[in-house]
GULUMTOR-270461 format. One line per field, with one value per residue (C-alpha): residue number from 1; chain; x, y, z. Coordinates in Angstrom, 2 decimals. Layout:
<pts>
n <- c(NUM|...) $
chain <- c(A|...) $
xx <- c(X|...) $
yy <- c(Y|...) $
zz <- c(Z|...) $
</pts>
This chain:
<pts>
n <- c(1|2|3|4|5|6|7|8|9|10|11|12|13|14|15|16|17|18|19|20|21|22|23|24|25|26|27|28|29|30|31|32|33|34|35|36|37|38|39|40|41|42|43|44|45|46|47|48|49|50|51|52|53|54|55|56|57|58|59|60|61|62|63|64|65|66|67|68|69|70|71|72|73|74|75|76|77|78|79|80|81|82|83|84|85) $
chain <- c(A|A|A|A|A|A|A|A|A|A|A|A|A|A|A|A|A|A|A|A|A|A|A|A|A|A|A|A|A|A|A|A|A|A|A|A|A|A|A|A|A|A|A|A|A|A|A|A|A|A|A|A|A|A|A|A|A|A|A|A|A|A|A|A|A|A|A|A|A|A|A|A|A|A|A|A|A|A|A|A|A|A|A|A|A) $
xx <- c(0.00|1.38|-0.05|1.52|0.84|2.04|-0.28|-0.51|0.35|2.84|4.80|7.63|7.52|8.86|8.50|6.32|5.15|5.69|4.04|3.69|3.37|5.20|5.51|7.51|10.97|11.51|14.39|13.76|12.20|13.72|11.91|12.63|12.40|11.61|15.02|16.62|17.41|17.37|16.38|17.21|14.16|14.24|11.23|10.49|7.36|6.53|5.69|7.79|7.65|9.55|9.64|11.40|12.37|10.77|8.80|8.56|7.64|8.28|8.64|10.97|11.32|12.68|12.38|13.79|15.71|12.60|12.37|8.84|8.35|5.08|4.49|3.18|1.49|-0.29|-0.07|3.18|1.38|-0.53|3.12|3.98|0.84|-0.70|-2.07|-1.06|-3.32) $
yy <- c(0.00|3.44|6.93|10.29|14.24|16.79|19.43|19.76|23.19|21.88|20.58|23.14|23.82|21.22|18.52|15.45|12.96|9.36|7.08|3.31|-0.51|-3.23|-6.68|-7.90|-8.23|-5.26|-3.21|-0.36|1.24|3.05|6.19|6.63|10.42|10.83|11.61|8.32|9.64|7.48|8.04|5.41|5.32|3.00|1.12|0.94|-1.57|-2.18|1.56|4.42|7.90|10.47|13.49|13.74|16.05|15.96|14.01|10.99|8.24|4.53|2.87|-0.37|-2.89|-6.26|-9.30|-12.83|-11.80|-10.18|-7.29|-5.02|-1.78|0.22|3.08|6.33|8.21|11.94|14.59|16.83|19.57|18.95|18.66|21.67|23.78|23.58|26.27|28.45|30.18) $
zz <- c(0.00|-1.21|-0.46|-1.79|-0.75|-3.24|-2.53|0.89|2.34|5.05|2.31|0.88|-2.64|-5.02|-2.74|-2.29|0.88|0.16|2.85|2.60|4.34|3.09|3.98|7.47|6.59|4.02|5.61|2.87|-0.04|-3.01|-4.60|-7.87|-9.74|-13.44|-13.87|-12.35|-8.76|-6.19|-2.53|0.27|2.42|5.76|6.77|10.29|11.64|8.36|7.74|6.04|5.27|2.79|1.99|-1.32|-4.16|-7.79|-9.38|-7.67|-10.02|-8.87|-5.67|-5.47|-3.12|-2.47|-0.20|-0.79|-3.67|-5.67|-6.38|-6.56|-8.37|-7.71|-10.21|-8.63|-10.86|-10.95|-13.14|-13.52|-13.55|-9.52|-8.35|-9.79|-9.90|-6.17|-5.22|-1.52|0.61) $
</pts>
């Protein structure tokens, strides 16, 4: 399970909230940006949370030597567009 925030006005600009549970003995997540950077996220209970740069665009994970990629997906345009009040 994967949830994502890119508008939310705690958030600073540019940046986006990655929140997830994966399965017991997943030490980690990678998020992956459109651009091929890589962030090291450690899981913790089976939960994690990041708050990354860009546009965030996969999720990869791996236990017993296979690995999962979860595509996360919304429009350019929210993550750069939100509006501030």
């Amino acid at each position: 399970m994967i949830a994502f925030d890119v508008c939310s006005s705690g958030l600073p600009p540019g940046h986006i909230r990655v929140s997830g549970l994966v399965l017991d003995g997943v030490d980690n997540v990678t998020l992956k940006d459109v651009e091929g950077k890589e962030t090291l996220v450690p899981v913790q209970e089976n939960g994690f949370t990041a708050l990354a740069t860009g546009h965030v665009a996969e999720m990869e994970w791996a236990k017993e030597g296979v690995v999962h990629k979860v595509p996360i997906t919304y429009s350019e345009s929210i993550a750069n567009s939100c509006v501030s009040n």
